[in-house]
C-alpha positions in Angstrom: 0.0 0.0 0.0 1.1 3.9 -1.3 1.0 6.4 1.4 -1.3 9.2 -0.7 -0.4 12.0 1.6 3.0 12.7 -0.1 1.3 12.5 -3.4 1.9 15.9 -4.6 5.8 15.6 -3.9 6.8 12.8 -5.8 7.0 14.4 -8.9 8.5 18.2 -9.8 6.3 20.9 -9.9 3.8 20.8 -13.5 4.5 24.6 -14.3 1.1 24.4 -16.6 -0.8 23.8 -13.4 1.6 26.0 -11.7 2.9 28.7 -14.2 4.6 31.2 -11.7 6.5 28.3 -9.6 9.8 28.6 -11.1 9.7 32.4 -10.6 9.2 31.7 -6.6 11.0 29.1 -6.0 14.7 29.2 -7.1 15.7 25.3 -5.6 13.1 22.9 -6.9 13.0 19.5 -4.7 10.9 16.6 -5.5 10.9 13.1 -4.3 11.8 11.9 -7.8 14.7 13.7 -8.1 15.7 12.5 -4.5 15.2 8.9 -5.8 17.9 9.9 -8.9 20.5 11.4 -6.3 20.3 8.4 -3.9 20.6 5.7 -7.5 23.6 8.2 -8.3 24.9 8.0 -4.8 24.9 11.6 -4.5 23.6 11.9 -0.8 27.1 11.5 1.3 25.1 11.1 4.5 21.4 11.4 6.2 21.9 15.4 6.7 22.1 15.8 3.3 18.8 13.3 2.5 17.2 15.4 4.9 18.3 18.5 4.3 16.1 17.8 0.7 13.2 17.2 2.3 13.4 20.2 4.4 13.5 21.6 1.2 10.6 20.4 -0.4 8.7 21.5 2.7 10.1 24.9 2.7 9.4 24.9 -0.9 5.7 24.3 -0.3 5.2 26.5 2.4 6.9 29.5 0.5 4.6 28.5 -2.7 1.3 27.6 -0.8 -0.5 29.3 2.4 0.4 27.1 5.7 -3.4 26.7 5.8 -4.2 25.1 2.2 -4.3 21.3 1.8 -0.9 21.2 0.2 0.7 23.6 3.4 -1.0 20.9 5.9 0.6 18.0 4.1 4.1 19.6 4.2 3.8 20.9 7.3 2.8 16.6 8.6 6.3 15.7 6.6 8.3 18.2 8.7 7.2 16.7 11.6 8.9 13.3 10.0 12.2 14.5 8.9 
């Protein structure tokens, strides 16, 4: 069984849905792109894992209000990393 609450995250950022997201947010972070750095052994240790998935959580918050569906969801995976 998928956990569906990390949905949006797995995938960058559709800038058709989304056209001004590249203009906010400098440092996009997705869980797809985490998946190609840990296959290209690019994470030298678990800081710098979790140091992306701050990321895509600050990215959220910065692009969505704290209180929308997508801020809620971000704000439940900072309380796991």
């Amino acid at each position: 069984m998928h956990c569906l609450r990390f949905l949006e995250f797995t995938t960058p950022v559709d800038t058709e849905d989304a056209p001004d997201y590249l203009d906010i947010i400098q440092n996009p972070m997705d869980f797809e792109k985490m998946m190609g750095k840990v296959n290209n052994e690019e994470y030298l240790n678990a800081k710098m894992f979790l140091a992306d998935i701050e990321l895509i959580v600050a990215n959220a918050l910065e692009y969505n209000r704290p209180d929308s569906n997508i801020g809620k969801v971000c704000l439940n995976l900072a309380v796991l990393s």
